[in-house]
C-alpha positions in Angstrom: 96.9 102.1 105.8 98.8 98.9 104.6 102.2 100.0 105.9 100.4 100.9 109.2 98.9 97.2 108.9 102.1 95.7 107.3 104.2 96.9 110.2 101.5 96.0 113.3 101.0 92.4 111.7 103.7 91.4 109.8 106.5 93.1 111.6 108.2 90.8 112.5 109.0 89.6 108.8 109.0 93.1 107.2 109.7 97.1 107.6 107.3 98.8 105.7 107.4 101.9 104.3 104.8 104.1 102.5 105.0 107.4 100.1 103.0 108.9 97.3 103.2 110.2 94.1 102.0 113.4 94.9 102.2 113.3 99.1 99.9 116.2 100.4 98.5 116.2 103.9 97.4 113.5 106.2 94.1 112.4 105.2 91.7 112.9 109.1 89.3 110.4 108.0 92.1 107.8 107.6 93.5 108.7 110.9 90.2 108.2 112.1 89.8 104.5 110.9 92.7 103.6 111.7 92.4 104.6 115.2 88.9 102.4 115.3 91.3 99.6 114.1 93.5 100.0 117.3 96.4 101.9 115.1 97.3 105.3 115.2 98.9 106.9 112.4 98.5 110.7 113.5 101.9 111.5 113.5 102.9 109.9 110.5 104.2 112.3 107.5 103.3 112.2 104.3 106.6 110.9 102.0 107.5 111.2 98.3 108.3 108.0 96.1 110.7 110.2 94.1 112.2 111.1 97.3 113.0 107.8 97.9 113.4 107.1 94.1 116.9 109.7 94.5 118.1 107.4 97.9 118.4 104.5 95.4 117.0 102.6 98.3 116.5 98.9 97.1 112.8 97.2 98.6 112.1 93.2 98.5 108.9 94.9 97.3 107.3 97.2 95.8 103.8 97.5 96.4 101.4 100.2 94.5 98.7 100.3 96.8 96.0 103.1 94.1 93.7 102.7 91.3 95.4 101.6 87.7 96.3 105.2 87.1 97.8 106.0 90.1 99.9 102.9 89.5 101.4 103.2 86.0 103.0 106.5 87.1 105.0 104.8 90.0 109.1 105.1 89.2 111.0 102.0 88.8 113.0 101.3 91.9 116.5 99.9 91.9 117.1 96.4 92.5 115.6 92.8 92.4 112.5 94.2 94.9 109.4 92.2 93.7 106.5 94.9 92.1 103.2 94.0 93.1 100.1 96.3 92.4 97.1 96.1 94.8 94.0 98.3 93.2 92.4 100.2 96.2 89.9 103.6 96.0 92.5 106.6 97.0 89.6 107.6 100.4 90.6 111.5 99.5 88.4 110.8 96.6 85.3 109.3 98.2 82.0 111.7 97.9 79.1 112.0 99.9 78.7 113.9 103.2 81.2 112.8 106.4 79.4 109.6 107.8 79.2 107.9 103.8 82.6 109.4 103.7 83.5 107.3 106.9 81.9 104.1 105.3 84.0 104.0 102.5 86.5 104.9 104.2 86.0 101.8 106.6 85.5 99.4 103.8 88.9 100.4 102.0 90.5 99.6 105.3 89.0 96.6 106.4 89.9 95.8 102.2 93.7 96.8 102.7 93.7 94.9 105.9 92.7 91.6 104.2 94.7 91.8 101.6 98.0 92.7 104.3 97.3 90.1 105.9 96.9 87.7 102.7 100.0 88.6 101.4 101.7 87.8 104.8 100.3 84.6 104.9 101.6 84.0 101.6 104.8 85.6 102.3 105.3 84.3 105.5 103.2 81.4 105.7 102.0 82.8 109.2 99.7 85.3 110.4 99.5 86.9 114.6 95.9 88.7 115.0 
């Protein structure tokens, strides 16, 4: 969600990029929010940070988006890229039956969007909504 986000809002500044520790498949209910947001990610494919780890690609930043946990197993990339960790709920682990699951969801993104869009504004010092 916050490269999907990065990249529609900030793209003029940045090219974001996202992977996980452990990439599986391509969460539905995520798809789903983020089509009510106006962004589809449906054909995106789920990436590996140790994939990208072995390019020896160097980032500006670096940007954890998952709980503490998640967070202290991320790899040290290559270069002078700035680390910054942002502490979000992972919405594969949200509980409850598919509408709470779809809340949660929703508030994680509309979360993940402020926060985007903060760190634009801070980056950038300008913001297009």
């Amino acid at each position: 969600m916050a490269e999907a986000f990065l990249n529609q809002y900030g793209g003029q500044f940045f090219a974001a990029g996202s992977a996980g520790i452990e990439p599986g498949e391509l969460n539905r209910t995520v798809v789903e929010v983020m089509r009510e947001a106006g962004i589809d990610i449906s054909s995106n494919k789920t990436k590996s940070v140790m994939d990208m780890y072995k390019k020896g690609r160097e980032f500006d930043y670096v940007i954890a988006v998952c709980d503490a946990s998640a967070a202290e197993r991320c790899p040290i990339f290559p270069g002078d890229g700035k680390r910054i960790h942002w502490p979000f709920e992972d919405p594969s682990g949200l509980t409850g039956n598919d509408e709470e699951k779809l809340a949660g969801t929703r508030k994680i993104r509309d979360s993940i969007k402020a926060r985007v869009m903060q760190f634009i504004r801070e980056e950038k010092g300008l913001v297009n909504e």
